[in-house]
C-alpha positions as CSV (number, residue, x, y, z in Angstrom):
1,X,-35.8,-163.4,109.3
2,X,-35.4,-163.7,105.5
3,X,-38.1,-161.0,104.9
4,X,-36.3,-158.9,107.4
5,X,-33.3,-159.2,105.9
6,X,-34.0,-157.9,102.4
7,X,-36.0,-155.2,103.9
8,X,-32.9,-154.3,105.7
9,X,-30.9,-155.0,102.4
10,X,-33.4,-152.9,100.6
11,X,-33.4,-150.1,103.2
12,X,-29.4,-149.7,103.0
13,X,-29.8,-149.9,98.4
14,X,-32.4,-146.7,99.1
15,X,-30.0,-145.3,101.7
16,X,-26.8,-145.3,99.1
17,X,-28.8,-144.3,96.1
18,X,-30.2,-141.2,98.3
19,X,-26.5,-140.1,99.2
20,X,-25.2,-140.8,95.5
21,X,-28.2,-138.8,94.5
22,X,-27.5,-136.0,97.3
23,X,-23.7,-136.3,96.2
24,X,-23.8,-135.9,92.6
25,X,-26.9,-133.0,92.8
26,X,-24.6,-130.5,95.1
27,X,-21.7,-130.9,92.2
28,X,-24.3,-130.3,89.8
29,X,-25.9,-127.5,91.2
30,X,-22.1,-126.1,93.0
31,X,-20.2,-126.2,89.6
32,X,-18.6,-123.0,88.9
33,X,-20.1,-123.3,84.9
34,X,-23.7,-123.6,83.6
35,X,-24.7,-126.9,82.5
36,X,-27.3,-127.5,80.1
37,X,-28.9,-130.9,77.7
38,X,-30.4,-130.1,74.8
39,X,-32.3,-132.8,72.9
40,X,-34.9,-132.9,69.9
41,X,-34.0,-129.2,69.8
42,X,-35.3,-128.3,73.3
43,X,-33.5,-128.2,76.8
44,X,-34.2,-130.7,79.0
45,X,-31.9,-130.0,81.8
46,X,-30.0,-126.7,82.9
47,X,-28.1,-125.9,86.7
48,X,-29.0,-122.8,88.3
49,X,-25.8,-121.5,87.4
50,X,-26.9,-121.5,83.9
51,X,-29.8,-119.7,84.2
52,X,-28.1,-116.9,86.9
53,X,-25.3,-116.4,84.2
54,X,-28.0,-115.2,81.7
55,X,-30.4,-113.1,84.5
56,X,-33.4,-115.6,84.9
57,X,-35.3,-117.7,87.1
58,X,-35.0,-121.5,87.1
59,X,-39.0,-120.9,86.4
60,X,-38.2,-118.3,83.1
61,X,-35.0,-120.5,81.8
62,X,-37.0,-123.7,82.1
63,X,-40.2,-122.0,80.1
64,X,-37.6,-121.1,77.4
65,X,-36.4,-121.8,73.9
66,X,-33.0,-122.1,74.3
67,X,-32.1,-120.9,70.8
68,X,-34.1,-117.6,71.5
69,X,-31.0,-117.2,74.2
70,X,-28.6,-117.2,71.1
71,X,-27.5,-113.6,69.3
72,X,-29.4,-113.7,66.1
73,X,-26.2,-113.5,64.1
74,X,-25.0,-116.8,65.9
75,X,-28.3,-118.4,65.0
76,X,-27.7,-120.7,62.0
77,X,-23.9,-121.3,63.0
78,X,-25.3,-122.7,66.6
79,X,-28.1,-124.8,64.8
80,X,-25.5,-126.3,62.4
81,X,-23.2,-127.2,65.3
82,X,-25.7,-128.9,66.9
83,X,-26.6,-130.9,63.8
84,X,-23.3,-132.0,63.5
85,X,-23.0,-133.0,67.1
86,X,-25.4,-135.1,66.9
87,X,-24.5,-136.7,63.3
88,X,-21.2,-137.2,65.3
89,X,-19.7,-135.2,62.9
90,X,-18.5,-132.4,65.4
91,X,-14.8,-133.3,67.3
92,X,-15.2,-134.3,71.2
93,X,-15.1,-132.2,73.1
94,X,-16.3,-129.1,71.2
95,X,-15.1,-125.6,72.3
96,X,-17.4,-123.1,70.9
97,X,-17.4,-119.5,71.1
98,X,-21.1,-117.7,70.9
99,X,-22.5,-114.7,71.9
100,X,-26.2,-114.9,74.2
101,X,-28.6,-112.7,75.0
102,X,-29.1,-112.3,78.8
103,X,-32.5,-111.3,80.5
104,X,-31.7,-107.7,80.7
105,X,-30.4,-107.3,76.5
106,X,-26.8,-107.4,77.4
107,X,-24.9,-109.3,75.0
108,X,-22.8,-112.0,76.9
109,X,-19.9,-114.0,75.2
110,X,-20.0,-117.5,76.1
111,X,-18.0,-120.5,75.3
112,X,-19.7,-123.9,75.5
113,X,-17.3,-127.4,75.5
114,X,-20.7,-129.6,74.4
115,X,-20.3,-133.7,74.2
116,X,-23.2,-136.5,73.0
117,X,-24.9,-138.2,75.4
118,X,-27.2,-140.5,75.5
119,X,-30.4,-138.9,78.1
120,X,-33.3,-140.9,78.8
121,X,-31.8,-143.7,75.8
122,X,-31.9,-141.3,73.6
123,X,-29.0,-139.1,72.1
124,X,-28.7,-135.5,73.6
125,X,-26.1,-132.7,73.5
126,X,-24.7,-131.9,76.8
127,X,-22.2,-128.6,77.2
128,X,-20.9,-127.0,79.5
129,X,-21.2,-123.1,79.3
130,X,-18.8,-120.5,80.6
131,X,-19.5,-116.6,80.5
132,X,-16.5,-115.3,78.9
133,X,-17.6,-111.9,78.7
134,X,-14.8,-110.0,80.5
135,X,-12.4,-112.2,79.0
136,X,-13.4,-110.8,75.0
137,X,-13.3,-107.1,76.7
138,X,-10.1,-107.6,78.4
139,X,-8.6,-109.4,75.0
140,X,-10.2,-106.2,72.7
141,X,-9.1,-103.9,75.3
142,X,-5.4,-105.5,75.2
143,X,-5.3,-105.4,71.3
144,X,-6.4,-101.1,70.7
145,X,-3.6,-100.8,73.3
146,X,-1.5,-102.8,71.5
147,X,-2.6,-100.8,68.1
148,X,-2.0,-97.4,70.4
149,X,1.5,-98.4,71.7
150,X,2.4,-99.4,68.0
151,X,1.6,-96.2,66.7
152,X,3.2,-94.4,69.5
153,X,6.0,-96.2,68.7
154,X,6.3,-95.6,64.8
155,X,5.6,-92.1,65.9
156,X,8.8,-92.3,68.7
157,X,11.3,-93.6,65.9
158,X,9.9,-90.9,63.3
159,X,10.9,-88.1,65.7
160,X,14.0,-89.9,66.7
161,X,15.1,-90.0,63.0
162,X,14.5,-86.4,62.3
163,X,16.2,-85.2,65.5
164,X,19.1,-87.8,64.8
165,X,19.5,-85.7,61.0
166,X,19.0,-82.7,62.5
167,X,21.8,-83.3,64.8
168,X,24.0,-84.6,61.8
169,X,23.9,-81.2,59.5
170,X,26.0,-79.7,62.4
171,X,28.3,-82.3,62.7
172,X,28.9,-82.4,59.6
173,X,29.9,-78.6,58.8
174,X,31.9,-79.3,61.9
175,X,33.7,-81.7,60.2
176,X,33.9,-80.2,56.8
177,X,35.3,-77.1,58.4
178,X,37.3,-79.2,60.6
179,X,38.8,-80.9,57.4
């Protein structure tokens, strides 16, 4: 009965670590960002929404350097960040603002909130990414008509000026001859 009762023991310990498993997996994989851990300069773990955000396969995103993903200009600033995160330099959490490469060329905006952790005992980078694309077109689009409802207005109180002294000359005689 002993025996019995650590198989059953054991049987339950398997049975809760398969549901923990199962439970934290579909946040995981359900999260509404892409979720990637980057250690010794490679990626070690990615959700499927990271690698659909960008265009690829879980097969192509896995077989790829992750810095290849970043927009040549962003390069060196993305490499330094890193550095620092992991010389616990950079603030937690770190809200970053990059532009990627997709699958297809397109450039995609992305902002990343990244934290250390430790994976496998060792220290790792872990961020979440969120595409932030149509956010930086609605933001540029917002600002020219901004710029075009500025000059609109300069040009609106330039005409209303001249009409306004146009309007004056005449009341003025009026008053002259008036006087």
């Amino acid at each position: 009965t002993q025996l019995r009762q650590e198989i059953t023991e054991h049987e339950r310990a398997e049975e809760a670590l398969r549901k923990s498993e199962e439970k934290y997996r579909s946040v995981i994989e359900n999260a509404n960002l892409g979720i990637i851990v980057i250690q010794d300069g490679q990626q070690v773990f990615h959700n499927s929404k990271m690698y659909e955000m960008l265009g690829y396969t879980d097969e192509e995103f896995s077989n790829i350097d992750f810095l290849s993903l970043v927009h040549p200009e962003d390069k060196s600033y993305t490499v330094e960040r890193i550095r620092q995160r992991l010389m616990g330099v950079a603030m937690d959490p770190d809200f970053v603002e990059v532009r990627a490469l997709s699958k297809s060329g397109e450039i995609k905006w992305i902002e990343t909130n990244s934290v250390t952790i430790q994976w496998e005992g060792r220290p790792a980078i872990q961020a979440f990414v969120i595409d932030i694309t149509e956010r930086k077109r609605a933001k540029e689009q917002l600002q020219q008509y901004t710029g075009k409802l500025q000059a609109a207005n300069a040009e609106l109180s330039q005409y209303a000026y001249a009409v306004s002294h146009d309007l004056k000359a005449p009341l003025r005689a009026i008053h002259n001859y008036a006087d």
